[in-house]
C-alpha beads as a LAMMPS data file, in Angstrom:
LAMMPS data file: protein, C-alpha beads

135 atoms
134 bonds

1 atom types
1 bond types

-500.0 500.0 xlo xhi
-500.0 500.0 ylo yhi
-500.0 500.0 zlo zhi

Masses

1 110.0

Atoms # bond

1 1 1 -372.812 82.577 250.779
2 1 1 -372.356 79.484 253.265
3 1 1 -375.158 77.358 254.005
4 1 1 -375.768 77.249 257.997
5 1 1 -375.501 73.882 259.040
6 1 1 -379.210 72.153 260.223
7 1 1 -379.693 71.151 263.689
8 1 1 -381.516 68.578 262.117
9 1 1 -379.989 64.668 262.504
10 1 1 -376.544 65.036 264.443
11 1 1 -374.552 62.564 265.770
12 1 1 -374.936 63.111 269.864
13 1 1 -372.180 62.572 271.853
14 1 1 -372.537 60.161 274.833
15 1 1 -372.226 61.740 278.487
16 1 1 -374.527 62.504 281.098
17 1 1 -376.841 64.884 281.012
18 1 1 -377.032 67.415 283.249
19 1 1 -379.589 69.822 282.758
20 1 1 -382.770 67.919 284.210
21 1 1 -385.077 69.055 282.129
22 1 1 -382.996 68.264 278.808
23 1 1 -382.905 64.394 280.708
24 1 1 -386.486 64.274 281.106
25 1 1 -387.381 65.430 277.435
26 1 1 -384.730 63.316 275.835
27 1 1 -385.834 60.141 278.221
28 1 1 -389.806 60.655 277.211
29 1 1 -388.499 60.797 273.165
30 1 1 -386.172 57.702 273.708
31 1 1 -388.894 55.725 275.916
32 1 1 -392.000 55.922 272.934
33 1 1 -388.762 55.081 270.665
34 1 1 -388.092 52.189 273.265
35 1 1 -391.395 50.877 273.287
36 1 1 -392.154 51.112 269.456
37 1 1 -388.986 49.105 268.485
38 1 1 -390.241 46.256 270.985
39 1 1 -393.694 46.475 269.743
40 1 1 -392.232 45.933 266.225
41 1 1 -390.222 42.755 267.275
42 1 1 -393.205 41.403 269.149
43 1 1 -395.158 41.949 266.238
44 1 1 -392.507 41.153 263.628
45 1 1 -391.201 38.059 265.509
46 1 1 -394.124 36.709 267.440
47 1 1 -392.171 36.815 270.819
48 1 1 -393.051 38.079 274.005
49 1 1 -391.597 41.028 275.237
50 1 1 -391.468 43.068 279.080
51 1 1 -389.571 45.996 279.215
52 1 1 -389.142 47.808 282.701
53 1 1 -387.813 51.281 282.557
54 1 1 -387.157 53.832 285.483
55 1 1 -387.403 57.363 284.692
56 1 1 -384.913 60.243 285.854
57 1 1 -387.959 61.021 288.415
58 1 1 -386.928 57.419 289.279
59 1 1 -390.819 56.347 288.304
60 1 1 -390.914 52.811 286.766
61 1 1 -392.267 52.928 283.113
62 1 1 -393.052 48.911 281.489
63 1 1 -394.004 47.396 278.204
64 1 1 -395.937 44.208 279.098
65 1 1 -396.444 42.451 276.172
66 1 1 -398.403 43.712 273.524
67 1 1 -398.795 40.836 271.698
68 1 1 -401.852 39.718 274.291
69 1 1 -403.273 43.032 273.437
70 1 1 -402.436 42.410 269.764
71 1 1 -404.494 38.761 269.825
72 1 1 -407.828 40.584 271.660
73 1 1 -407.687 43.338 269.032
74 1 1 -408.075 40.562 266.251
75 1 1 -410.491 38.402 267.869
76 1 1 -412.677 41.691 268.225
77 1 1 -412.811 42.508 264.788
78 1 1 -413.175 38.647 263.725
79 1 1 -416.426 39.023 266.118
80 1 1 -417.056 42.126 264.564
81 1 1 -416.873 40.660 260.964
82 1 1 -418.977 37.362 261.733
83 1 1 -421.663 39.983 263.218
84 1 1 -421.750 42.381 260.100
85 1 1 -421.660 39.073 257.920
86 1 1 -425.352 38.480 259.553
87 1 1 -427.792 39.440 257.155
88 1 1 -430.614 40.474 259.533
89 1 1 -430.233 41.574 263.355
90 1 1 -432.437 39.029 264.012
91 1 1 -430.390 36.525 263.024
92 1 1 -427.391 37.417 265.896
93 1 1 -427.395 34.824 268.599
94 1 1 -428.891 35.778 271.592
95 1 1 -426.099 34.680 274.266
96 1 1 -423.562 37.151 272.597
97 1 1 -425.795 40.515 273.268
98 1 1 -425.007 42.704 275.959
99 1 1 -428.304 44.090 278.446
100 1 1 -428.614 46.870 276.470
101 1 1 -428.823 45.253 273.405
102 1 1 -431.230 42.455 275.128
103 1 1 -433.590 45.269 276.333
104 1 1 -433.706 46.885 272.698
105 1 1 -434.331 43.482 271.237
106 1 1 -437.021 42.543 273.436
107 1 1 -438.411 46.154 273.071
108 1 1 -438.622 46.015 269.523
109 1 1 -440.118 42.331 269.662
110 1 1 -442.854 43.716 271.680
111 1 1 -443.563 45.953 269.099
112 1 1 -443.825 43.584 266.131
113 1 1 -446.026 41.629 268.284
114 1 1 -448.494 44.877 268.817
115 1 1 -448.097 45.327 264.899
116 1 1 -448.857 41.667 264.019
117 1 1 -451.785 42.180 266.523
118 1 1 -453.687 45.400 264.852
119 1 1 -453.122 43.695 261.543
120 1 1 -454.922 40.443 262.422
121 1 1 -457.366 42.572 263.489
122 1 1 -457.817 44.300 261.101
123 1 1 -458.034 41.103 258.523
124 1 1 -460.121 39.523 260.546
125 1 1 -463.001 42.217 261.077
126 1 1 -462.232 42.980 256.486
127 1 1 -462.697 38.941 256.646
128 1 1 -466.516 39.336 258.617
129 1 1 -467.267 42.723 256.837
130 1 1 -466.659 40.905 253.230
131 1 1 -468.473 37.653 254.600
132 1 1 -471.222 39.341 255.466
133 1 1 -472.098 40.942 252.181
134 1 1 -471.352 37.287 250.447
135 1 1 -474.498 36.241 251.964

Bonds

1 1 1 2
2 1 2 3
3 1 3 4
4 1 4 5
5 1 5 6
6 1 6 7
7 1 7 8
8 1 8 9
9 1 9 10
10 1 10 11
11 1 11 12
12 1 12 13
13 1 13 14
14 1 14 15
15 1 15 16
16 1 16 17
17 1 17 18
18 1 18 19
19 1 19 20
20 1 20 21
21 1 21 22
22 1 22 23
23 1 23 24
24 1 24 25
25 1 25 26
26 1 26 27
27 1 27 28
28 1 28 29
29 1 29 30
30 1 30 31
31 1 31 32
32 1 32 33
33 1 33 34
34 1 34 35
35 1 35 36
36 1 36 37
37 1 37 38
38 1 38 39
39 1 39 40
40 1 40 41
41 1 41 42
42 1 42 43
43 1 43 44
44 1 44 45
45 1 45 46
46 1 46 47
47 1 47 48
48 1 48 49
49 1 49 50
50 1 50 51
51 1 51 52
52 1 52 53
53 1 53 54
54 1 54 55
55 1 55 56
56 1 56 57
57 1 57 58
58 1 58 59
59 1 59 60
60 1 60 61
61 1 61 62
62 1 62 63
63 1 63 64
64 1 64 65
65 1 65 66
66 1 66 67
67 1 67 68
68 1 68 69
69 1 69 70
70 1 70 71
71 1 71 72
72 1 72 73
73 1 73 74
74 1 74 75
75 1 75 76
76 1 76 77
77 1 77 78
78 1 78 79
79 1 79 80
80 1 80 81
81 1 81 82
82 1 82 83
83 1 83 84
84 1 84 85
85 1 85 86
86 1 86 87
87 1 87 88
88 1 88 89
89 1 89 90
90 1 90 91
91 1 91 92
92 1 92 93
93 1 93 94
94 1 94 95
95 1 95 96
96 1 96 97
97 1 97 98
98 1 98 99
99 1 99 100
100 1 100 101
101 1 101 102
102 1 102 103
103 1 103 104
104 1 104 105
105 1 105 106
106 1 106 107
107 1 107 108
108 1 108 109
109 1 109 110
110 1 110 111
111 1 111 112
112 1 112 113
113 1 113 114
114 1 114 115
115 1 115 116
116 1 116 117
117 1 117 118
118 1 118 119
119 1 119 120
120 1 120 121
121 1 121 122
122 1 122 123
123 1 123 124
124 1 124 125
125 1 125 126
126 1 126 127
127 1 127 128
128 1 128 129
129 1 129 130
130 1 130 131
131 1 131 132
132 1 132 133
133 1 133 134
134 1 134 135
């Protein structure tokens, strides 16, 4: 019994395409191909790279550069690292903390200060209480 032959890897032979919808699938699969090669070499090579495409729909398609996308990815997570490097929350410099953040902060400072408050309080009246029986 004869194995069938896979569809699998074939050599294709070069001509035009004319079924449109065969062009379109085949251009999407070659384009992310396209793309990922010069993503590689940008990567790989430290060059930069623009790649302008047009579709069969005769929309353009581009690679700008990834490598600028690359170098804001890294400095994220080196900002990310310094920050979970900080041993206390506190510690994070103020300029670097978004509103939110700012409003939380200053939120939960407001409520130390109320804690710090009752507890001096509450030492100072055990402080008269205890002087009082002293005497």
């Amino acid at each position: 019994m004869a194995k069938k032959p896979s569809l699998g890897r074939q050599k294709i032979k070069i001509a035009k395409i004319q079924i449109k919808n065969h062009l379109q699938v085949i251009f999407s699969k070659r384009r992310s191909g396209l793309f990922k090669k010069a993503s590689e070499l940008c990567t790989l090579c430290g060059v930069e790279i623009a790649i302008v495409v047009f579709s069969p729909a005769r929309k353009l398609t581009h690679l700008l550069n990834e490598l600028e996308a690359e170098k804001k990815r890294s400095e994220t997570l080196d900002e990310m690292r310094k920050a979970s490097q900080s041993q206390f929350w506190w510690e994070a410099p103020i300029e670097d903390l978004i509103l939110h953040e700012l409003e939380q902060l200053k939120d939960s400072m407001e409520e130390l200060k109320k804690s710090v408050a009752i507890q001096a309080n509450k030492l100072s009246v055990e402080n008269s209480n205890s002087a009082d029986f002293r005497c």
